[in-house]
C-alpha positions as CSV (number, residue, x, y, z in Angstrom):
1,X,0.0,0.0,0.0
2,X,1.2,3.6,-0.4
3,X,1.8,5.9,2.3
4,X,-1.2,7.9,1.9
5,X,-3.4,5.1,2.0
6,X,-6.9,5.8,3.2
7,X,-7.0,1.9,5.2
8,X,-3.5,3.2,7.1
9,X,-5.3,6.6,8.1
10,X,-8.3,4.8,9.2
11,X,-6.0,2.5,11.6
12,X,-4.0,5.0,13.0
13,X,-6.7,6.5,14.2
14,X,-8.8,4.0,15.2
15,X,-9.2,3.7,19.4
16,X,-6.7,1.3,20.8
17,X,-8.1,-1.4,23.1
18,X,-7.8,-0.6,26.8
19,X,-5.1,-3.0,28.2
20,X,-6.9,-5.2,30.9
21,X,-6.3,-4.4,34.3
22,X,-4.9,-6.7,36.8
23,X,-6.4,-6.7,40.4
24,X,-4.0,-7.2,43.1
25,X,-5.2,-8.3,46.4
26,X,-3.8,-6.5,49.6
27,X,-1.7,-9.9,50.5
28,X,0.2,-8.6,47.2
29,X,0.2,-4.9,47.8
30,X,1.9,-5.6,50.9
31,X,4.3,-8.0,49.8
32,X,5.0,-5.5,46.9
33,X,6.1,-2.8,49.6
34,X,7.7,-5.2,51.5
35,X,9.8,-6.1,48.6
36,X,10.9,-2.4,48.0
37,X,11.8,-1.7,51.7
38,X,15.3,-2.3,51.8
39,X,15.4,-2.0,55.3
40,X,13.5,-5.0,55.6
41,X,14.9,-7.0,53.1
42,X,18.5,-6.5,55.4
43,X,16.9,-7.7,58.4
44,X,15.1,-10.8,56.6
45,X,18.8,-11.4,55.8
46,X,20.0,-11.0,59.4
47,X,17.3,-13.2,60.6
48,X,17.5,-15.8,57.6
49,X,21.5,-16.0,59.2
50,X,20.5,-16.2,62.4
51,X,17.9,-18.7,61.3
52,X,20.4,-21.2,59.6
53,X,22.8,-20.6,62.5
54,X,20.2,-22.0,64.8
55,X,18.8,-24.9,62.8
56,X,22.6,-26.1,61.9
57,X,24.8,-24.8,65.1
58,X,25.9,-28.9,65.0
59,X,27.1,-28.9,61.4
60,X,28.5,-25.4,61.7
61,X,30.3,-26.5,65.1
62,X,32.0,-29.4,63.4
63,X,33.2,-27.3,60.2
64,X,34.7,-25.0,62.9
65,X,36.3,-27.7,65.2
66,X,34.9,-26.9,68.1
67,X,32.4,-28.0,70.8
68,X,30.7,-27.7,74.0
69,X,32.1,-29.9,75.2
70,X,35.2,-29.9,77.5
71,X,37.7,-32.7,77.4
72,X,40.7,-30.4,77.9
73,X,39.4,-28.0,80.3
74,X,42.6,-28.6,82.1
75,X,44.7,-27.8,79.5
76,X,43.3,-24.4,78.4
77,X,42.9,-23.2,81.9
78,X,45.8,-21.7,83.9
79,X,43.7,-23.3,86.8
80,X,41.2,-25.6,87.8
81,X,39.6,-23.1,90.2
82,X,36.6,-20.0,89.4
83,X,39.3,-17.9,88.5
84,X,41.0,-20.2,85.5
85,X,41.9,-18.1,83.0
86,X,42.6,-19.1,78.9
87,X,46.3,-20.0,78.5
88,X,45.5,-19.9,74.7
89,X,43.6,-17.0,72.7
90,X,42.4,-13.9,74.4
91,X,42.0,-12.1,76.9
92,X,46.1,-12.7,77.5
93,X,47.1,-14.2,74.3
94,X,46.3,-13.6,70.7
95,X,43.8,-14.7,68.3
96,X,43.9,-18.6,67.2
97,X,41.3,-20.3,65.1
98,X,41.5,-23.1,67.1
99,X,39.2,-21.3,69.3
100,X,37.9,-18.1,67.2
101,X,35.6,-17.0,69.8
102,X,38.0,-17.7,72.7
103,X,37.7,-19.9,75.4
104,X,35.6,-19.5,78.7
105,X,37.2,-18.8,81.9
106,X,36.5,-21.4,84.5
107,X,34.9,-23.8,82.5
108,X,37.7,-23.9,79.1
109,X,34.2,-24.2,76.6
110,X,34.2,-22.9,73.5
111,X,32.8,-19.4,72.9
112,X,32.0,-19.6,69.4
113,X,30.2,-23.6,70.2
114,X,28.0,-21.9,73.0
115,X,27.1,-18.9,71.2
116,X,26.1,-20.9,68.0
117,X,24.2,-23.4,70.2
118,X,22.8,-20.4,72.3
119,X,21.3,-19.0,69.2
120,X,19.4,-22.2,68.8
121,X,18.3,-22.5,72.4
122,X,17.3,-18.7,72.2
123,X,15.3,-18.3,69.0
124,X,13.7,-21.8,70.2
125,X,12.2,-20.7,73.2
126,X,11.3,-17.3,71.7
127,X,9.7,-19.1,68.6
128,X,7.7,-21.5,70.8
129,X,6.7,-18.6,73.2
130,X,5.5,-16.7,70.5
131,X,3.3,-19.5,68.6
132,X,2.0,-20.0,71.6
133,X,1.1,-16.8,73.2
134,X,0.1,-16.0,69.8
135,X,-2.7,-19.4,69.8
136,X,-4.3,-18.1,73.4
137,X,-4.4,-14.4,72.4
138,X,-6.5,-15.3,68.9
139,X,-8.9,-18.0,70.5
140,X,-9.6,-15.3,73.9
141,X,-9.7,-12.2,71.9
142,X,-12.1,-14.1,69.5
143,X,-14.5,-15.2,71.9
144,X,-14.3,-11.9,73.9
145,X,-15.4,-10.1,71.1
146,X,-18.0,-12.3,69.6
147,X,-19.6,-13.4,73.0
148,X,-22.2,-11.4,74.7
149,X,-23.5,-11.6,78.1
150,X,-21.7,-13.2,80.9
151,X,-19.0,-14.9,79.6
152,X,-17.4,-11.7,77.4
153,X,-17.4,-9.9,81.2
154,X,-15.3,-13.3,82.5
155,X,-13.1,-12.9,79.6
156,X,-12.4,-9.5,79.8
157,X,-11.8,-10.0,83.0
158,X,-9.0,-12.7,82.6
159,X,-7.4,-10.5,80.2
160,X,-7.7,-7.6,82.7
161,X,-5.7,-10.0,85.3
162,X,-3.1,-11.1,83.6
163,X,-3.0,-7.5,82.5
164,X,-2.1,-6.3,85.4
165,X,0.6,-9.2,87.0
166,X,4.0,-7.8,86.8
167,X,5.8,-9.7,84.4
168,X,9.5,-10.2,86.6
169,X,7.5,-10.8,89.7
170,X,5.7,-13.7,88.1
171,X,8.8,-15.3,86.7
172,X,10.8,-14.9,90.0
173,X,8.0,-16.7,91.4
174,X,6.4,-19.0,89.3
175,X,9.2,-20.5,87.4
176,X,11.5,-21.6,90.7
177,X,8.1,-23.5,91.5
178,X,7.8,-25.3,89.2
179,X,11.5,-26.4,88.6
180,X,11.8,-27.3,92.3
181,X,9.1,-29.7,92.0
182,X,11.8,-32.1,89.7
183,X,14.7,-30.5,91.5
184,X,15.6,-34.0,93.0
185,X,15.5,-35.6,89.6
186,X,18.9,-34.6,88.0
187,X,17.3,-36.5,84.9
188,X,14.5,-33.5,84.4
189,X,15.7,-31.1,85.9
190,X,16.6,-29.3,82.5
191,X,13.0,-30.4,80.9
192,X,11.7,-28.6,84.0
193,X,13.3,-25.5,83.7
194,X,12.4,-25.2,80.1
195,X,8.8,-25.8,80.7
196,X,8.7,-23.6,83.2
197,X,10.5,-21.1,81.1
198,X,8.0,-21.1,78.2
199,X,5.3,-20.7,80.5
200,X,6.2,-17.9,82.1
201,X,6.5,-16.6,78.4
202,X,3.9,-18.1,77.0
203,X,0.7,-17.4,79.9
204,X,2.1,-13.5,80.3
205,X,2.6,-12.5,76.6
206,X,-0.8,-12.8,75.4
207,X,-3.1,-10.5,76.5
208,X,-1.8,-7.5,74.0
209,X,-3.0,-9.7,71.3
210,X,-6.1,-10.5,72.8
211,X,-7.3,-7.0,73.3
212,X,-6.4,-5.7,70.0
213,X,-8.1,-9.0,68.5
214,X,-11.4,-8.5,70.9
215,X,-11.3,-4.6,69.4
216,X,-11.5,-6.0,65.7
217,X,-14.2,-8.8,66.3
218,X,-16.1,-5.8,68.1
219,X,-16.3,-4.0,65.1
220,X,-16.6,-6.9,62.7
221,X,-19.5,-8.7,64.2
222,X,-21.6,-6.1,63.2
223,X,-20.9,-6.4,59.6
224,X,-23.5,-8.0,57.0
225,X,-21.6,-10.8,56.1
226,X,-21.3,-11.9,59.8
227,X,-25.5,-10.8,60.2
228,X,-26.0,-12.5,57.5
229,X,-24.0,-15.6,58.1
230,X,-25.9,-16.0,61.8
231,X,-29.1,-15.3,60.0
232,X,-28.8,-18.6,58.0
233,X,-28.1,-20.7,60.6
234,X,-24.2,-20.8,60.3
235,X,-22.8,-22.3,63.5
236,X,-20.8,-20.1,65.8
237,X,-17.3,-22.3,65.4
238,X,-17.2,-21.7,61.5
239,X,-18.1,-18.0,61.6
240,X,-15.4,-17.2,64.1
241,X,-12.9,-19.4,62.0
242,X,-14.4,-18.8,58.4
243,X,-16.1,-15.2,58.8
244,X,-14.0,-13.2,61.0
245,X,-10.1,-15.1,61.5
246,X,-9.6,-14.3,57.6
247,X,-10.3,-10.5,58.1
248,X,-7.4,-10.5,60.8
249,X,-4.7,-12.1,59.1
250,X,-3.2,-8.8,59.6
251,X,-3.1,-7.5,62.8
252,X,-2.0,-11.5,63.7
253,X,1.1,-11.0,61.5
254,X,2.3,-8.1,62.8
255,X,1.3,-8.8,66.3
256,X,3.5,-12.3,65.5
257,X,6.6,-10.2,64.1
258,X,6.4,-7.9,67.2
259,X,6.4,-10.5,69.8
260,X,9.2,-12.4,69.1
261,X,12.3,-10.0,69.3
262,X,10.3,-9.0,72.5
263,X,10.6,-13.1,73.8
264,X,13.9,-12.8,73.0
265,X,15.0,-10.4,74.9
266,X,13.0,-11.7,77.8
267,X,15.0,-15.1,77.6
268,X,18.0,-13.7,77.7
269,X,16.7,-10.7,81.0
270,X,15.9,-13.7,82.9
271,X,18.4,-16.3,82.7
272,X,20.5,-13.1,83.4
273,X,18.3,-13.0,86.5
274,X,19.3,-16.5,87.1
275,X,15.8,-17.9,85.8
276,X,15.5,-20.3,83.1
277,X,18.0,-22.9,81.6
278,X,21.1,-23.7,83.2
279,X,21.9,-27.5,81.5
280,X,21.5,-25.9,78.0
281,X,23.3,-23.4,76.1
282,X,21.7,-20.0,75.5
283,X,23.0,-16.3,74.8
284,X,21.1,-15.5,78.4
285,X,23.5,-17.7,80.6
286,X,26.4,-17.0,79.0
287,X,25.6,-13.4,79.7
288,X,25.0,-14.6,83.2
289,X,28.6,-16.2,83.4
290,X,30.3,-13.7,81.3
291,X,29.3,-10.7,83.1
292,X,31.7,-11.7,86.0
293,X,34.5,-11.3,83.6
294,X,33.6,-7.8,82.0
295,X,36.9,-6.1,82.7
296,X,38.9,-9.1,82.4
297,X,38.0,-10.4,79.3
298,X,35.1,-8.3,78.0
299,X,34.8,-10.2,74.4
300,X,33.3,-13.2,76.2
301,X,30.3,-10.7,77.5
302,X,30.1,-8.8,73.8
303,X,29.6,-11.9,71.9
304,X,26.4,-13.0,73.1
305,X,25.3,-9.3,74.0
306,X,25.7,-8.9,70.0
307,X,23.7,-11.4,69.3
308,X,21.1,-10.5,71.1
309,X,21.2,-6.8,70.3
310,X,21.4,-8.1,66.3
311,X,18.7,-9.9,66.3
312,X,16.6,-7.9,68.4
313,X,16.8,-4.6,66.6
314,X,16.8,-6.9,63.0
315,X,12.9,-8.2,64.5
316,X,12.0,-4.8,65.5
317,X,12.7,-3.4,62.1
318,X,11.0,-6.0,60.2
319,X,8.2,-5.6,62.0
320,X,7.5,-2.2,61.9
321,X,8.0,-2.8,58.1
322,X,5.0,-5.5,58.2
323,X,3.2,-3.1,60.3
324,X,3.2,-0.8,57.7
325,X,2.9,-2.8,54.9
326,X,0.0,-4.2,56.3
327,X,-1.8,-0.9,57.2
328,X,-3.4,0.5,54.3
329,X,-3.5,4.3,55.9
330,X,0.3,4.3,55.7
331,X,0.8,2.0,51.9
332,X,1.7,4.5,49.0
């Protein structure tokens, strides 16, 4: 055809077909933010680390040669006594990677061992803590805000309770309870101490959750859907699980992300207290043991302190970035 062809006029000015648009649920809008934080795509690094440190401290202690164990205390230890100090590696000698972490005073164990082992003990108890205060706060601040009558003023009252308990005072109490009941038992004496440990965490870390739950099924109950649902004859169980869990997916995530740097740091305040594990490796007890040594040999405090404080601030971050990627008044 030739350039002035009527046909090519006629097409190049014919309406082009609108391109179809592609809904995106808010699931994706938030992943989509999520994505394009970069703050929060470091700390999902940090804690993917932290994460594989935990689930393979063994492997990684082997690759490194070391161990928690302590055939040679003996050996490494100027003396037998409290005050044995490292005759290899700091705080006196210089670094070896034998022993990258150094060696323990009094005991001769192996820094880097304990603190790898210590990260799995520590995100453990924080990461069962968590699932479960996260399992009570849903199921009470469910049936708080869907009940009527009696049994939401009993509820609201248990939540008001635990509320008000002060959190250390409960631990220096409850836990030592509950550990001297197998205290005679060498054998569970451990098991003991980390049931009671995840206890304490677990019945005192709820309640946030439950209130801000019992807030949103306030509000949702009232909707159509759930009028409607209780119109038909739908039975209570499947409109709390079907109707109104799915619209707080949300708050449940970001209540989830919050809570564990916040266990974490309570695991490590109380076996610093002297409460908790004491058979087991954790970043708390070595804080416990190390701070003895602070101006002797202050590298076997800041290892676990590090950790900690990595991790901590690495959760905090990431969930203030879920928070707001999952809050529509504050997604661009």
């Amino acid at each position: 055809m030739g350039l002035d062809d009527p046909a090519d006029k006629i097409d190049a000015g014919a309406p082009k077909a609108p391109e179809e648009i592609a809904g995106r649920s808010p699931w994706q809008l938030a992943m989509e933010q999520l994505r394009s934080d970069k703050v929060a795509m470091i700390c999902l690094g940090i804690l993917v680390f932290f994460v594989l440190v935990a689930l393979f401290s063994p492997l990684l202690s082997r690759a490194f040669g070391v161990t928690i164990d302590t055939p040679e205390a003996n050996i490494l230890l100027s003396t037998t006594g409290f005050d044995g100090m490292p005759v290899v590696g700091p705080p006196y000698n210089g670094f070896i990677w034998a022993h990258p972490f150094g060696i323990a005073p009094s005991t001769g164990t192996d820094n880097l061992a304990f603190w790898m082992y210590g990260a799995r003990t520590s995100m453990g108890i924080a990461l069962v803590s968590t699932v479960a205060a996260t399992i009570i706060g849903i199921t009470m601040g469910l049936v708080a805000g869907f009940a009527r009558g009696p049994l939401e003023a009993v509820i609201s009252w248990i939540i008001d309770f635990f509320l008000s308990l002060p959190f250390i005072l409960v631990a220096l109490s409850v836990a030592p309870i509950l550990v001297s009941r197998f205290s005679t038992q060498p054998a569970l004496l451990s098991a003991s101490q980390l049931v009671a440990l995840l206890l304490v965490l677990s019945l005192t870390g709820w309640m946030a959750l439950a209130r801000l739950i019992r807030g949103e099924v306030l509000s949702l109950r009232e909707r159509e859907f759930v009028l409607s649902a209780r119109a038909i004859g739908v039975p209570t169980r499947s409109i709390l699980r079907k109707e109104l869990l799915p619209n707080l997916i949300a708050p449940i995530i970001v209540s989830f992300s919050l809570g564990l740097p916040a266990f974490v740091s309570a695991e490590a305040g109380l076996a610093y207290l002297g409460i908790g594990v004491t058979n087991i490796p954790s970043w708390g007890r070595t804080i416990n043991a190390a701070s003895n040594y602070y101006d002797t040999y202050p590298l076997y405090l800041w290892a676990p302190v590090a950790g900690v404080l990595t991790l901590v601030v690495a959760l905090n971050l990431l969930g203030d970035s879920i928070r707001d990627a999952f809050d529509p008044k504050t997604r661009r």
